[in-house]
N, C-alpha and C positions, 0 to 999 in steps of 0.2 A: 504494500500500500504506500503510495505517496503521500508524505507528508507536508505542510504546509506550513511556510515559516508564519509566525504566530507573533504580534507586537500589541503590547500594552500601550493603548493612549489616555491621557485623563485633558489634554488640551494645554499643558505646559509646551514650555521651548523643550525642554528635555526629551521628552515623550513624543514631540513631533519630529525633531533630531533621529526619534529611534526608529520613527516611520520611514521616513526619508531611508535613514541606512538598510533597513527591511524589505524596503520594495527595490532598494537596488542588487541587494544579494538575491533574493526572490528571482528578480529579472536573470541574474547571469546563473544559476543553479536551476532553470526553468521550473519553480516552482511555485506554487498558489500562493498569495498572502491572507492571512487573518487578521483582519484589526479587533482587538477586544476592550471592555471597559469592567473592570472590576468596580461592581457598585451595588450599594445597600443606601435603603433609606436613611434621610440623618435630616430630621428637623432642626428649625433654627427657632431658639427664642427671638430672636435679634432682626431676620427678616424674614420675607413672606416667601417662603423656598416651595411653595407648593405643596402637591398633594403626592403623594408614589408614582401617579400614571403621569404627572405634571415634571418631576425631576425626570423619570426613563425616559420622556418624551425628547426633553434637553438633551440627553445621555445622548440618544440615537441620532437626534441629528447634528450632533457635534461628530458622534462616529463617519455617520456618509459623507461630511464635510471634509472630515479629515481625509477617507479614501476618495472622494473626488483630489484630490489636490495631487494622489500618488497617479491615481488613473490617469489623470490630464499629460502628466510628465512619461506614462509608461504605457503606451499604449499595446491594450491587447494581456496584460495582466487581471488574473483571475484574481478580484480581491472581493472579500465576503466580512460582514463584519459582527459580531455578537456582543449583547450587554450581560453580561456575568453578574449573577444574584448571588453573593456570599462577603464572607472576610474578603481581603484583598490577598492576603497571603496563602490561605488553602486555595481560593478561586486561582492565582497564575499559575500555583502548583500543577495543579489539576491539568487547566489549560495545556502546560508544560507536555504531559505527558503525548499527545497527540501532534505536539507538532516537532520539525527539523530541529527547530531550535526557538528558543523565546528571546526577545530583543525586550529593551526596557530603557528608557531613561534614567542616567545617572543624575544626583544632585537634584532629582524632582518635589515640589511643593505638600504632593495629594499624595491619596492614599497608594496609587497605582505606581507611582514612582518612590523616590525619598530611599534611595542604594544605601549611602556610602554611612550615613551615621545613624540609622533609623534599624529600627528590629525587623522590618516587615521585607526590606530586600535583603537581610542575614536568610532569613526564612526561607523565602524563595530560592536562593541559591544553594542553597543547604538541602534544601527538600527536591529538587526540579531533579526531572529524572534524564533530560535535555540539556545540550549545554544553554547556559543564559549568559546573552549579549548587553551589556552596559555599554549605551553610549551616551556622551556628552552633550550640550546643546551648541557649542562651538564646532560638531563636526560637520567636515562640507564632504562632499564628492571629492573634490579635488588630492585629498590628500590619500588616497585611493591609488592616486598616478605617479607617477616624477620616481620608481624606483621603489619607492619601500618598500618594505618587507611584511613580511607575516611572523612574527615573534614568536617562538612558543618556546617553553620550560619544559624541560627533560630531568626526567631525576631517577634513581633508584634502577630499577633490570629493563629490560623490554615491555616486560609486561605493565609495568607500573604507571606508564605514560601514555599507553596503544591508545586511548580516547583522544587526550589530548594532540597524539601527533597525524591523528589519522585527520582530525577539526581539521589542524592547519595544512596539510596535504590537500585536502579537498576544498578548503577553501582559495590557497594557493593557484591548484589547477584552473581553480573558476573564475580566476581574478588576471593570471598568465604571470604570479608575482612568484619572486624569489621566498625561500622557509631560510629564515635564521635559526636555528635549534641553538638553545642556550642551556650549558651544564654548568651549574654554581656549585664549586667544591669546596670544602674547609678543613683544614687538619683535627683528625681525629684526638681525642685526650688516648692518653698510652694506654688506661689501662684498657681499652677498647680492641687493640691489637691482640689477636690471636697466631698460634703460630699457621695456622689456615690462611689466615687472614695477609701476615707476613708473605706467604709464599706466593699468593696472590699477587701481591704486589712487585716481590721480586721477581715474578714470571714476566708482569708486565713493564716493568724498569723502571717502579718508580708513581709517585701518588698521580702526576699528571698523567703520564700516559695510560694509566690504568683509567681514568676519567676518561680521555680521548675513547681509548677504546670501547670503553661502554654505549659511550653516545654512537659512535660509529655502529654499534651492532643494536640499538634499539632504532637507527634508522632506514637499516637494511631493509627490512620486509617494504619500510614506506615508498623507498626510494625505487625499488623493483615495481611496485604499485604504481608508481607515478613518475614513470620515468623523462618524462619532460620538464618536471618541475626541478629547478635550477635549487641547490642547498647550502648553506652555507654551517659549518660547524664552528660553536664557538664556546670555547672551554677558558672557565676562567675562577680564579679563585677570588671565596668572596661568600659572604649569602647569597643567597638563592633569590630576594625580591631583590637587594642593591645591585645584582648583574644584570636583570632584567629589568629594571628602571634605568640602568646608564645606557643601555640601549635603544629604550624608550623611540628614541628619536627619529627614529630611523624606520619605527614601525607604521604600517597601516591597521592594523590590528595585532593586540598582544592575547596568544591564547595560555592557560594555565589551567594545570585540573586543578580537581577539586577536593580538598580532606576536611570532608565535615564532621562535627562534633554534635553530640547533644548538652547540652550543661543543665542546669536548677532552673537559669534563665531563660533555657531556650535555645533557637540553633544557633552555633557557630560557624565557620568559615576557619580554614587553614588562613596561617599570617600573612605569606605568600601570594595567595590571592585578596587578602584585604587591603596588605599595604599597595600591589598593584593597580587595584582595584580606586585606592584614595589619590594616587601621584602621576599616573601618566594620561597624558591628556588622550589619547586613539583610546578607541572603542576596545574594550576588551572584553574577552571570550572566558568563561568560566566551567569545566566541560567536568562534568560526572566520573568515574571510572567505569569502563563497559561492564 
């Protein structure tokens, strides 16, 4: 079954930013878009917000307004749009599940947006069973072009990263752009050294090379997959989000999986993807483990 990329609007700059980037992946991945509106009734002491059928009615026609504006630019895109009756954070869940991917404004006001410091886009990306796209409201088309790359973060066996390296493989191919793979290495404490662990490493000549080599064989499978797609490998010592932020610049999209927690409070986010997630301006990818 084809899936349908899936975008959150609540009518912010963020949220329309997310559209915009939505129906351009849509267009080069030929695939359908969904606009949705997570919303629950919420009377106001203060003004006259209507009755239930009077706020859905607003909902929806903020929704066809907004997909008028992708249609007008894309012509010949399947875009369909739904108002979502729940929380905000069970409803994109949910949502999540049925589509490619879920896109979402960063830094947004409402319920449907509000990423970067808010509980409810912790939520979403902790629970989505899809990778989810955060974009900014600063981002245009253009930065799309002139060379950049596709960012993504590699870490641990082969297996560790297969979601996240296959996102940016495939988005890569769809886009005709170069994959940056970024491996953050840092010296282990000693007592972590085993003589297994030793031998490892003297097989491989040394802490760098043993990193080179890894990354080199979690890309194998991708790169026989996708063998047009131009790679670049890039090993470097450091944490894992300050390698992947000094790079930043260079990207068109940063992708990173995802290690989610449960806490007392509620879901969590790996650091990784939150510190990415608060500091580099491109759109970033936040992608599940298969």
């Amino acid at each position: 079954m084809t899936r349908p990329i899936t975008v959150g609007v609540d009518g912010s700059e963020e949220s329309l930013a997310g559209l915009a980037w939505a129906a351009r992946e849509a267009v080069r991945r030929g695939l359908g878009l969904r606009v949705v509106h997570a919303w629950r009734f919420q009377p106001h002491e203060t003004i006259d917000a209507g009755d239930p059928d009077t706020q859905v009615r607003w909902v929806r026609e903020g929704l066809t307004e907004a997909a008028r504006s992708v249609t007008e630019r894309h012509q010949g895109l399947d875009v369909t749009t739904d108002v979502l009756d729940g929380p905000a954070a069970e409803t994109l869940v949910a949502a999540a599940a049925d589509a490619e991917m879920l896109v979402l404004g960063s830094r947004g006001h409402g319920a449907v947006v509000g990423f970067l410091l808010g509980s409810v886009g912790q939520q979403v990306i902790a629970g989505a069973a899809r990778p989810v796209v955060l974009v900014r409201a600063g981002d245009r088309a253009s930065a799309e072009a002139a060379g950049r790359e596709i960012v993504v973060g590699q870490h641990g066996n082969a297996d560790d990263s297969a979601a996240a390296l296959r996102f940016a493989f495939e988005t890569a191919a769809a886009r005709g752009a170069t994959v940056r793979a970024v491996r953050a290495w840092t010296l282990p404490p000693l007592f972590a050294y085993s003589p297994a662990s030793l031998k490892l490493l003297d097989d491989a000549g040394g802490l760098e090379p043993y990193e080179k080599k890894a990354l080199g064989e979690a890309l194998l499978p991708w790169r026989e997959r996708f063998p047009d797609v131009h790679v670049v490998e890039h090993v470097e010592m450091g944490s894992a989000g300050q390698v992947l932020l000094s790079v930043a610049g260079r990207a068109q999209l940063m992708v990173v999986g995802r290690r989610a927690r449960r806490t007392a409070v509620g879901a969590r986010i790996g650091s990784v993807a939150h510190g990415v997630l608060h500091h580099a301006d491109c759109p970033v990818a936040v992608v599940p483990p298969a």
